[in-house]
N, C-alpha and C positions, 0 to 999 in steps of 0.2 A: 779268248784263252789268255790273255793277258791285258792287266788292268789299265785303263784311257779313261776318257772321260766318259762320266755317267755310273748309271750299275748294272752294269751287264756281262759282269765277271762270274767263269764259269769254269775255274780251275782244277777241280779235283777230279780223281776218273770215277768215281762211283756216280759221278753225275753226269759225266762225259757219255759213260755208256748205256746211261739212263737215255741219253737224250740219243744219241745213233739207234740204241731200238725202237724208238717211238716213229725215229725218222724210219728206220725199216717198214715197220709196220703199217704207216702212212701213207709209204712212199711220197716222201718229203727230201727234199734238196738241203741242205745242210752249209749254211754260208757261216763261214768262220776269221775272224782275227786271230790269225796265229802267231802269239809272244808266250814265252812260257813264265809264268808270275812270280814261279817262283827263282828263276834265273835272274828274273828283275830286280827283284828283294836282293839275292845276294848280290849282284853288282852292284846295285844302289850303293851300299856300304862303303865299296871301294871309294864313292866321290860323296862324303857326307857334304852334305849341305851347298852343295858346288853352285859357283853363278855364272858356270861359262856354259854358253847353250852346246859346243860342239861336245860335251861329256853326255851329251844325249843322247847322241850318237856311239857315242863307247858302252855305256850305260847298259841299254837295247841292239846290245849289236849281232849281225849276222846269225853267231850263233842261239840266241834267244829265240829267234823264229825258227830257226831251222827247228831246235830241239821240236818245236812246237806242233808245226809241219809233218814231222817226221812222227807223232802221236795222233794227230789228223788222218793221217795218210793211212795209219798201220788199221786204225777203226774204219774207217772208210773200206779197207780192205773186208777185213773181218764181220761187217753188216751187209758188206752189200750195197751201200748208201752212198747216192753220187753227191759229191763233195765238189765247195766252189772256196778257193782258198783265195782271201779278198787282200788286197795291196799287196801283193809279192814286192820284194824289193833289193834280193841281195841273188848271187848265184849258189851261196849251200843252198837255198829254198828251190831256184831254179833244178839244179840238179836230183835234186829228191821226188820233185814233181816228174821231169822227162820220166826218170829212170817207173815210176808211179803209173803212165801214163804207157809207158811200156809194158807192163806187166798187167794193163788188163783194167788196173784201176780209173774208176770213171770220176775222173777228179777234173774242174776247171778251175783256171788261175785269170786273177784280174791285175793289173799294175794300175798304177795312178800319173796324174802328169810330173809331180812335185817331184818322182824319185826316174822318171823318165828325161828330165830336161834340168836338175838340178842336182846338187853333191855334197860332199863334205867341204872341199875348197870355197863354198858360194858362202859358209858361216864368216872367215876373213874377210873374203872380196865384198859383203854387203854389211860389214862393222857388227861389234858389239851389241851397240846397242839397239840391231836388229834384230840381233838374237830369236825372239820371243815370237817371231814372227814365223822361225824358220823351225817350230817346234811341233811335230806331229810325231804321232807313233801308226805306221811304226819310221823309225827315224829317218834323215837323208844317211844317203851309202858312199862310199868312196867312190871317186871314178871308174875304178874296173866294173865295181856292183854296176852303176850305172849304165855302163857300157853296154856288158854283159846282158841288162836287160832289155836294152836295146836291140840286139843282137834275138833275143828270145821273142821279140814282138817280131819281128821279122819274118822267123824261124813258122809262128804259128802257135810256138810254145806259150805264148800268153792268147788265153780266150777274149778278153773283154778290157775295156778300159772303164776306169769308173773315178768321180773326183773325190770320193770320200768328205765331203763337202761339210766343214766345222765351223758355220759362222761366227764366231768367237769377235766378240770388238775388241777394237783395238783399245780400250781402258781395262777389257779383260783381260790382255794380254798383255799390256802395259800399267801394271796395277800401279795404283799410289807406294810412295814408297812411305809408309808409315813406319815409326821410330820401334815399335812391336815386332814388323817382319823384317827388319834390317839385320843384316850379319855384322861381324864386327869391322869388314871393311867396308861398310854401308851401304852393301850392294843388298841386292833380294834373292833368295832361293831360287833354280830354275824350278822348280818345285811348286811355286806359287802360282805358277804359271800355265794355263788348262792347254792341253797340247791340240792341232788340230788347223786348218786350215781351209778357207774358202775355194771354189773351184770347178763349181759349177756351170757357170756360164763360160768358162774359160778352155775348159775339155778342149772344146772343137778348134776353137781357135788356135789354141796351142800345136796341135796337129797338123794342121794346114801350114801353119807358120815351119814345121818340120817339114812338110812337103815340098815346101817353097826354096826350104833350105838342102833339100835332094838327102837328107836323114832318113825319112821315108817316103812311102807311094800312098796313091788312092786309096788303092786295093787295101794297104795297110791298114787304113784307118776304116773303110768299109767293112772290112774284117771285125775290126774291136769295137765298134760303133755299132753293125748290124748283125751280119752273120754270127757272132758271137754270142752276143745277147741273144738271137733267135733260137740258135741250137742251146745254147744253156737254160732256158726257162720255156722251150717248145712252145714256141712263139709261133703261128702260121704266118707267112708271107702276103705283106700286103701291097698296096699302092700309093704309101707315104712317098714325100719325097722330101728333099731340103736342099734349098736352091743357093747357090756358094757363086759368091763372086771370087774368083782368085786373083783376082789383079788387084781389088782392096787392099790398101792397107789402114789401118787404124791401130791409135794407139791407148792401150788399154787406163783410165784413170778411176779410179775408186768411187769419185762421186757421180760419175757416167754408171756403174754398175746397182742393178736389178737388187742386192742381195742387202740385207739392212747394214751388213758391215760395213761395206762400203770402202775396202780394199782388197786390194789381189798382192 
């Protein structure tokens, strides 16, 4: 519902409710990125051509999702069609869901690690010209959002964790600065720049590493890891296991990692 990388934008409601009766009719699960595009567009505006990454974050902010959320939720309601609302990330979103969730609607919510374990303050504290690194939609949140969502994994209020996983290289993301896409203070568009971030292989570890640091419990991540994902895609119960040393520690390097980016 709001445009990222690729083409998989699907804005308008005559399509919206195209596509919840098909889900009806299927009985089909309905996973959604909730930004509203055109909230986007008009913010956009405000910061033309901007090169600072945390305007990303202004840009896409809270209420972009929420609006979005809150058009998800109301069709969801209205089909009948259970609904998995994918990287939550701020508390308007949090709260629309509870309140959603209360009333009957068969909605689940996933968070991701990037806006679990990271903020707005991390654009300063990891420089500039990290920027580009730290760009995904939907965006990092202030510490409260952060908090808050914390706070919601806890609660139960988040079903699932998922990495949203954008292997983007990093010349992708660090593009040549060519005399064509420079501004006039020779910097580059955030714009140029494909939003999105790796995170796959890091899920679990990131979790444990919150475990370790008494953030969260077992239980917690066995929640978003299993239980979650089982009751959201009726899953039956099996005999997998995944065998965890907790007293490891390692430290994560780019070129150690699976993934062809080849950083975290």
């Amino acid at each position: 519902m709001g445009a990222s990388t690729g083409e998989l934008l699907m804005e308008d409601n005559s399509s919206l409710h195209a596509i919840f009766a098909l889900a009806k009719f299927h009985g089909f699960l309905i996973a959604v990125h909730a930004e509203d595009d055109l909230l986007i567009k008009q913010r956009s505006e405000l910061f033309p051509n901007t090169c600072c990454f945390s305007d990303h974050s202004k840009i896409r902010s809270p209420e972009v999702a929420a609006s979005a959320v809150k058009l998800a939720l109301s069709l969801a309601k209205e089909y009948g069609v259970r609904l998995y609302i994918l990287h939550v990330s701020s508390r308007l979103e949090l709260n629309l869901i509870e309140q959603a969730k209360n009333d009957g609607v068969d909605v689940f919510a996933e968070a991701c690690p990037h806006h679990l374990f990271l903020n707005t303050k991390d654009y300063e504290r990891l420089g500039h010209e990290n920027g580009a690194l730290f760009k995904m939609n939907p965006p990092l949140r202030d510490p409260e959002d952060q908090e808050y969502l914390l706070e919601a994994v806890k609660s139960g209020l988040i079903d699932t964790l998922g990495s949203d996983h954008a292997p983007h290289t990093l010349t992708e993301k660090k593009p040549e600065k060519k005399p064509e896409r420079l501004l006039e203070n020779h910097t580059l568009p955030i714009s140029t720049c494909p939003s999105g971030v790796p995170g796959i292989e890091t899920n679990l570890p990131l979790l444990l590493n919150a475990v370790n640091q008494n953030i969260l419990t077992l239980s917690h991540v066995e929640n978003l890891c299993v239980q979650g994902p089982r009751k959201l895609f009726n899953l039956k119960a099996n005999q997998d296991w995944v065998l965890i040393d907790l007293n490891k520690e390692k430290i994560v390097k780019g070129h150690d990692l699976y993934t062809k980016c080849q950083w975290s």
